[in-house]
VEXLUMFI-953031 format. One record per residue (C-alpha): residue number from 0; x, y, z. Coordinates in steps of 0.001 Angstrom, whole numbers, plus 500000, padded with zeros to 6 digits. Example, Ala and Ser with C-alpha at 12.3 -4.5 7.8 and 13.67 -1.06 7.14 Angstrom:
REM VEXLUMFI-953031
{0 {512300 495500 507800}}
{1 {513670 498940 507140}}
END
This chain:
REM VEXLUMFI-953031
{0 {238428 270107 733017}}
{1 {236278 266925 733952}}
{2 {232879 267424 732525}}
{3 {229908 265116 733298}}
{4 {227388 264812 729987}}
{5 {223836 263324 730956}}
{6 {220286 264383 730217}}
{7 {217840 261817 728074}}
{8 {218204 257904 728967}}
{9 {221243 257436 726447}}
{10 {221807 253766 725912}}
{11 {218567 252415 726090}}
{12 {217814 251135 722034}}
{13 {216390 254823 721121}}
{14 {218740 256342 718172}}
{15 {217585 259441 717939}}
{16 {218893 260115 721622}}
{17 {222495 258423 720239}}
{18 {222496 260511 717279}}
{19 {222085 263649 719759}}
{20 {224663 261708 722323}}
{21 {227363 261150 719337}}
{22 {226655 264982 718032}}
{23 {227053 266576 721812}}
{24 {230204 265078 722127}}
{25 {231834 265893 718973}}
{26 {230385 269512 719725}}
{27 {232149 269314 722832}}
{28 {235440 267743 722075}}
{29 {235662 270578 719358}}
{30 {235604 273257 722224}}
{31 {237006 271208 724915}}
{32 {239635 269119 723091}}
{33 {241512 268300 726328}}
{34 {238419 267807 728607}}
{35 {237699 264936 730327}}
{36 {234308 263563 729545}}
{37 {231719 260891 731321}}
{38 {228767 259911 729742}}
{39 {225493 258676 732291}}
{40 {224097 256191 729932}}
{41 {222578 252772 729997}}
{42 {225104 251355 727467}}
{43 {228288 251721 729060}}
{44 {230464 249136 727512}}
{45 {228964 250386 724006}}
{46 {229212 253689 724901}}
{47 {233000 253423 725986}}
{48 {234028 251507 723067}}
{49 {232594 253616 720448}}
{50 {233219 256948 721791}}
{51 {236650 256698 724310}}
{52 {235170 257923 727331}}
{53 {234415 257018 730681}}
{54 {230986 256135 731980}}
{55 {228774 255923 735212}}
{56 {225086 254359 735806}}
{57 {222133 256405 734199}}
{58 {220716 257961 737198}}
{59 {217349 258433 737559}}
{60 {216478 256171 734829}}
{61 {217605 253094 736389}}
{62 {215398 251974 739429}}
{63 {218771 250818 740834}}
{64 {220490 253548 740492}}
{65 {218107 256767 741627}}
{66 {218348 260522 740061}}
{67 {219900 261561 743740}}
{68 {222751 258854 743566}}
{69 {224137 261265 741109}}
{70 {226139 262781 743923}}
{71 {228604 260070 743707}}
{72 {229479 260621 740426}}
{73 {230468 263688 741137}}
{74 {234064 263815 742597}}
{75 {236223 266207 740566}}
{76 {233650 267100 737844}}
{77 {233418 271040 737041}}
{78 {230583 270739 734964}}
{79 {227089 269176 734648}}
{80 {225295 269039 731222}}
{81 {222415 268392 731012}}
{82 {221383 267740 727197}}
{83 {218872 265730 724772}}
{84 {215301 265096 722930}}
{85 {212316 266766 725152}}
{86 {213589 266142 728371}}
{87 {211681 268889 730078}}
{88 {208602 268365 728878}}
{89 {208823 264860 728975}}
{90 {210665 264102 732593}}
{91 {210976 267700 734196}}
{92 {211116 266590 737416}}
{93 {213760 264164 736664}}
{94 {215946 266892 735123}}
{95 {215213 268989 738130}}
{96 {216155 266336 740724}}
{97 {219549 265511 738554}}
{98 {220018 269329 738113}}
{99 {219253 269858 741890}}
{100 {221850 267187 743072}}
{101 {224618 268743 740953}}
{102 {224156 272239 741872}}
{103 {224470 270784 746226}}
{104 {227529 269796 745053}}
{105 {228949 273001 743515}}
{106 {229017 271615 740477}}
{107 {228482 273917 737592}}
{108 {225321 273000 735168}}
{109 {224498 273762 731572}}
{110 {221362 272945 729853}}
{111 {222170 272039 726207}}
{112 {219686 271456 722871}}
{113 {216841 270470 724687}}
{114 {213383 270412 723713}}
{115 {210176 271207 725256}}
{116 {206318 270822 724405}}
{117 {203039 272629 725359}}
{118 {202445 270393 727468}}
{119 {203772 267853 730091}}
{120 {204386 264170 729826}}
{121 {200291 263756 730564}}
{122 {201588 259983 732126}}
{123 {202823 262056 735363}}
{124 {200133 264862 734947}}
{125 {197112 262734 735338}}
{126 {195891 260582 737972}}
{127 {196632 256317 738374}}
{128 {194573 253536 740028}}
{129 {192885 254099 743311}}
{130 {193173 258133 742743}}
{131 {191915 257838 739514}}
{132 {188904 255785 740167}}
{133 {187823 258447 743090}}
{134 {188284 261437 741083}}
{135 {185677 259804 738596}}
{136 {183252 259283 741284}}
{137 {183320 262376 742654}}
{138 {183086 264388 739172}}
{139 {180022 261750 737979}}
{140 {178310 261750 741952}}
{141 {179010 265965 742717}}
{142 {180346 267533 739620}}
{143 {183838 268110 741126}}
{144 {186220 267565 738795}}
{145 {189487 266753 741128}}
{146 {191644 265430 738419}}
{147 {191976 268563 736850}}
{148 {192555 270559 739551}}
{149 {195197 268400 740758}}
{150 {196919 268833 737197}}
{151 {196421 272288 737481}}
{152 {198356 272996 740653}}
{153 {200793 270320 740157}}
{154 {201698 271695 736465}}
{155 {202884 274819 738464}}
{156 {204399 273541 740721}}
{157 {206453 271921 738176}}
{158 {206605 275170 736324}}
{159 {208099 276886 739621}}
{160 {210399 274312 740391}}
{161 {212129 274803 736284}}
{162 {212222 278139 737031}}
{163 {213899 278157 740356}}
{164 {216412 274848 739084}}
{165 {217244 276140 735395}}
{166 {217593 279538 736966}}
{167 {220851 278909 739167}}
{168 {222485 277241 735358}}
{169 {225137 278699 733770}}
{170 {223606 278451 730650}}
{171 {220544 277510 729061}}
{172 {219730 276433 725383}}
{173 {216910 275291 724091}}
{174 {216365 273380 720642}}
{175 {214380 275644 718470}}
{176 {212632 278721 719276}}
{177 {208894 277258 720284}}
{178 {210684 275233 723079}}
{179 {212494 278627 724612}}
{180 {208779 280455 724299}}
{181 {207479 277155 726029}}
{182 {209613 277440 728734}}
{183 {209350 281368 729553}}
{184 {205751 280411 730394}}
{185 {208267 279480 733669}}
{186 {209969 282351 734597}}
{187 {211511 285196 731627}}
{188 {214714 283579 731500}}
{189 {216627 286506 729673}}
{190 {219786 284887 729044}}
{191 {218408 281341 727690}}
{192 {219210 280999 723997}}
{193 {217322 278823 721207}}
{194 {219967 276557 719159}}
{195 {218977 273772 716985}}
{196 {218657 270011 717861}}
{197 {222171 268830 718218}}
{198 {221436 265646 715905}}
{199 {221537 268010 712625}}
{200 {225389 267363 712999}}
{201 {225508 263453 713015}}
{202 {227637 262257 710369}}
{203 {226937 259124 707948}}
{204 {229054 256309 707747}}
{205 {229575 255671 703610}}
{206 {227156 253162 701937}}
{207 {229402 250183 701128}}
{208 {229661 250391 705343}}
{209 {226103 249305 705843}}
{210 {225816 245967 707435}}
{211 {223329 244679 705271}}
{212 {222939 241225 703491}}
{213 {223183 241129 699522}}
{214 {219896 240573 699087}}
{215 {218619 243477 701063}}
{216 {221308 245873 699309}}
{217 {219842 244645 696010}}
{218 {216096 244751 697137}}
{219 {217238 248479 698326}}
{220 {219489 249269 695059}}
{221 {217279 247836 692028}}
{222 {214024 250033 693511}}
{223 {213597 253751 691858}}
{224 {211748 255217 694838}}
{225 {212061 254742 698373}}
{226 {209962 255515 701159}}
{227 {211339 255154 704465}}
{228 {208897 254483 707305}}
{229 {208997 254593 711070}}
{230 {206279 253840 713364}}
{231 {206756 254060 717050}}
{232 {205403 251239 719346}}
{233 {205593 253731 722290}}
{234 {203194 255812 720474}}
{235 {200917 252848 718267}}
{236 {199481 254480 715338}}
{237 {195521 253900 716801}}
{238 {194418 253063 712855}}
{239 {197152 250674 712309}}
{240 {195069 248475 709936}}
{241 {194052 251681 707968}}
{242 {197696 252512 708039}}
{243 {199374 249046 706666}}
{244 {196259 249173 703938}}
{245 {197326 253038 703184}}
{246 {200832 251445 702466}}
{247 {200067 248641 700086}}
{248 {198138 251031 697952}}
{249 {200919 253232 698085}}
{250 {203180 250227 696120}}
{251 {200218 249779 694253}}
{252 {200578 253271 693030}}
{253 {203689 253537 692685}}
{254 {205430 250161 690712}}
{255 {209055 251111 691551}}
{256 {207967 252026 695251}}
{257 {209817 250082 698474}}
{258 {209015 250901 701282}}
{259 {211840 250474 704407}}
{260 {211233 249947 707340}}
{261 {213843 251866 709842}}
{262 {212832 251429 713530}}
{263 {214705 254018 715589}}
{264 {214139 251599 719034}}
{265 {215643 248722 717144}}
{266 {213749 246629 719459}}
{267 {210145 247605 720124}}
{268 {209547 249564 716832}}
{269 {211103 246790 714807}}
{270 {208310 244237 716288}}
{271 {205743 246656 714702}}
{272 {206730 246907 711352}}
{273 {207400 243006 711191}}
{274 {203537 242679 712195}}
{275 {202801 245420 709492}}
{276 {204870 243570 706943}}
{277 {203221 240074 708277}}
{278 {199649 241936 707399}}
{279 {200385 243966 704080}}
{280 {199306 242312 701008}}
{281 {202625 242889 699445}}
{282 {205611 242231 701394}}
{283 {207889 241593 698962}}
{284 {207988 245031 698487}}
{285 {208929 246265 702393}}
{286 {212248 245870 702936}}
{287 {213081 245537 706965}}
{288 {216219 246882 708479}}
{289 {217575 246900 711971}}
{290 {220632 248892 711962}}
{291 {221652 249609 715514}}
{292 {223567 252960 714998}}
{293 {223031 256472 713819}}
{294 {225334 256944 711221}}
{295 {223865 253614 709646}}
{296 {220424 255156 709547}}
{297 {221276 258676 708004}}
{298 {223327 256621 705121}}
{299 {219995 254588 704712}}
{300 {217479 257987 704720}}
{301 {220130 259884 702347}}
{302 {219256 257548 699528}}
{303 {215528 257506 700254}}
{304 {213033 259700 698738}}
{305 {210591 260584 701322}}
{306 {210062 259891 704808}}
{307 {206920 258884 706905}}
{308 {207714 258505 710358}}
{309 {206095 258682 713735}}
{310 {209427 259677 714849}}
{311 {210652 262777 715693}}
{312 {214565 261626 714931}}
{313 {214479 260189 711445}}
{314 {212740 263416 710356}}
{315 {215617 265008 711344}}
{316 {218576 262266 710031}}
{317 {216372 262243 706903}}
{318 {216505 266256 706486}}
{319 {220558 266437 707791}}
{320 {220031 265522 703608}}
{321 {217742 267322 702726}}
{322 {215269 264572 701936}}
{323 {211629 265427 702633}}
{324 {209779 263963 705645}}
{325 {205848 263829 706408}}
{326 {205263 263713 710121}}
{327 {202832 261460 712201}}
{328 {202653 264029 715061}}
{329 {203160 262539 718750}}
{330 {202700 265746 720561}}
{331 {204058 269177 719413}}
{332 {207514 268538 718859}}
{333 {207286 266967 714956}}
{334 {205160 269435 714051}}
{335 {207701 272423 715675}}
{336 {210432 270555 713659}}
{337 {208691 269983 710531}}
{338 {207073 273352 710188}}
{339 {210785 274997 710166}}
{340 {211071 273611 706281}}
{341 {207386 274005 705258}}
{342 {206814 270349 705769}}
{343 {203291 269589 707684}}
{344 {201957 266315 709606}}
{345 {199136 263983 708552}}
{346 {197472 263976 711458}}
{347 {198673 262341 714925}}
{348 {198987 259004 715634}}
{349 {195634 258655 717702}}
{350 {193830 260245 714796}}
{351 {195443 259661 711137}}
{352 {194946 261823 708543}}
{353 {194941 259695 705714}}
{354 {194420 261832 702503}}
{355 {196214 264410 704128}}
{356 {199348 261729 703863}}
{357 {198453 260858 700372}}
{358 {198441 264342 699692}}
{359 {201770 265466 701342}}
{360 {204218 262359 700400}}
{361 {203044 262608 696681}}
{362 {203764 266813 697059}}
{363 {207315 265727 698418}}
{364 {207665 263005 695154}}
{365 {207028 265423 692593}}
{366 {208916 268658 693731}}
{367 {211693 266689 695089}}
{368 {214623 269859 693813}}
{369 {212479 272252 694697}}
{370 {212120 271220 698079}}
{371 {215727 270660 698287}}
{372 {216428 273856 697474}}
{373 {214489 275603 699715}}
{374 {215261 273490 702502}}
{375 {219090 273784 702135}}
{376 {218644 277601 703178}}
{377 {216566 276657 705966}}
{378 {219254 274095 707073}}
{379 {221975 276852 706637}}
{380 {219628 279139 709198}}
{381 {219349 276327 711617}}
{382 {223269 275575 711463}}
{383 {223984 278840 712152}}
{384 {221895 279225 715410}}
{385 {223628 276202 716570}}
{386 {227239 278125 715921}}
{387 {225373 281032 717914}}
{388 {224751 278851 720668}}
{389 {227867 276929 720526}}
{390 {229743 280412 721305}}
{391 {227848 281236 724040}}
{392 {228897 277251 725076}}
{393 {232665 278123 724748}}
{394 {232544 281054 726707}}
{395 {230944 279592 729563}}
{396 {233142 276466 729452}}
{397 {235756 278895 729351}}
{398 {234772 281115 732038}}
{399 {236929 280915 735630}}
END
């Protein structure tokens, strides 16, 4: 069997979509062992190193390499899946299109772990440029407000077109239970299944692994709480001053406090914590990492005592250990997550909740194994859905 895994741009510096890449496959290779399996990622030489398999382009992510040039990676494969993050809230169209081009080619497609929000990527659901500067005219000039009728019939139209594409699938699984209700707003879909995100199975590599200078092991080591912290620069926290000043009061606070920095796009996120170290009136007491890989980052949030972050991923490598998180919501998916272990947001990241943060990471300091308590049975709940929905996975792998 020669199965084809794709879905979320793997390979492109975001680790919460490798955590969910290195977790599908070892799903996968546990049902399959003897399947052959390609990865569509952005990586390829990393990818094929770390994990044995073969690659191809990531279509439809790539300008050079568009979502219907998936047709020639398609020779011999017996199964499409499609898997990752929010993908169909974020980029339905895309997974449509990629969906679309496998099922013209007979190729069998599964929809595995993914997410979906309310609402649509509002990038592709709102008017650009030219477009947008006319609608404005004609809602200030006649009262017509064209923008939002546009969004209005294109949002079905999108709507239809996940119906019609995820309804010729062999299977369908969503992440959690709020993303399957999001998407019957499509069409009833009677056989889709809610799982769990895919990433609550990433292992940790062990501590003495972490490639980390001796003076940031020491920093890390000689500090008796530890508050991990992840703002996204795809999402900029609006009240980023307020923010960084929120944080030194924090240390202030707390004498034994460090907080680390752990960007989860090694590359753009890292850029804004250095500027919020660079402003914070106690740097000394941020420690900055820049691990590259998955397993590196759970290892770093198992030892931590609470997590702040804006994303959605080391939430969930934090919690694989049970360690509390406090969300920065971007959208409805943090929230969803959160909300699953009693844990709440402080606001969103164009309008922080400050005292609400204050409030919630100095709730998760003080009832630290409580918390862990309950949260282990939620964990147990959420592995178990996954089992659920990696049966109904097997079967349909192992249907003729």
């Amino acid at each position: 069997m020669k199965i084809l895994l794709g879905g979320v741009p793997f390979g492109c510096d975001n680790i919460g979509d490798e955590a969910i890449l290195a977790s599908v496959i070892g799903l996968v290779r546990g049902i399959c062992p003897d399947a052959e399996l390609v990865v569509s990622t952005g990586d390829r030489a990393g990818t094929e190193r770390k994990f044995g398999v073969k690659t191809v382009p990531l279509y439809g992510f790539d300008p050079a390499v568009p979502a219907e040039r998936l047709s020639e990676a398609l020779d011999g494969v017996d199964y499409y899946i499609w898997a990752g993050a929010t993908g169909l809230s974020d980029y339905p169209e895309m997974a449509c299109t990629l969906l679309e081009t496998a099922q013209a080619r007979g190729v069998r497609t599964i929809v595995w772990g993914v997410g979906m929000n309310d609402v649509f990527n509002p990038y592709f659901f709102t008017l650009h440029g030219k477009k947008k500067r006319i609608a404005d005219t004609l809602k200030s000039c006649f009262g017509f407000d064209l923008e939002k009728r546009w969004t209005k019939r294109r949002v079905a139209a999108v709507r239809q077109r996940l119906a019609n594409t995820l309804g010729r699938c062999e299977l369908v699984v969503l992440r959690d239970r709020k993303s399957l209700d999001v998407l019957r707003k499509c069409a009833p879909f009677p056989d889709a299944v809610a799982g769990a995100d895919t990433a609550i199975l990433q292992k940790q590599c062990a501590p003495e692994a972490l490639p980390w200078s001796e003076s940031e092991r020491d920093l890390f080591r000689s500090s008796s709480i530890r508050m991990a912290v992840c703002v996204s620069e795809q999402n900029r926290i609006r009240e980023f001053g307020e923010f960084t000043g929120w944080l030194d009061r924090m240390v202030e606070t707390h004498p034994g406090l460090l907080a680390v920095t752990i960007p989860m796009n090694p590359k753009n996120d890292f850029r804004v914590m250095e500027e919020m170290k660079q402003r914070s009136k106690h740097p000394d007491r941020i420690l900055s990492l820049r691990f590259l890989e998955p397993e590196e980052v759970q290892a770093v949030a198992a030892e931590c005592s609470v997590i702040v972050s804006s994303r959605l991923h080391l939430l969930i490598l934090g919690l694989n250990n049970l360690v509390p998180g406090v969300g920065i919501a971007r959208g409805s998916k943090i929230e969803q997550f959160l909300s699953l272990f009693g844990l709440t947001t402080a606001g969103t990241t164009d309008a922080l909740d400050l005292p609400r943060l204050t409030g919630s990471v100095e709730r998760a300091l003080a009832h630290q194994d409580e918390f862990k308590r309950r949260a282990a049975s939620v964990r147990s709940g959420m592995l178990e859905d996954l089992d659920r929905a990696k049966e109904r996975l097997k079967q349909t792998l192992a249907a003729p």
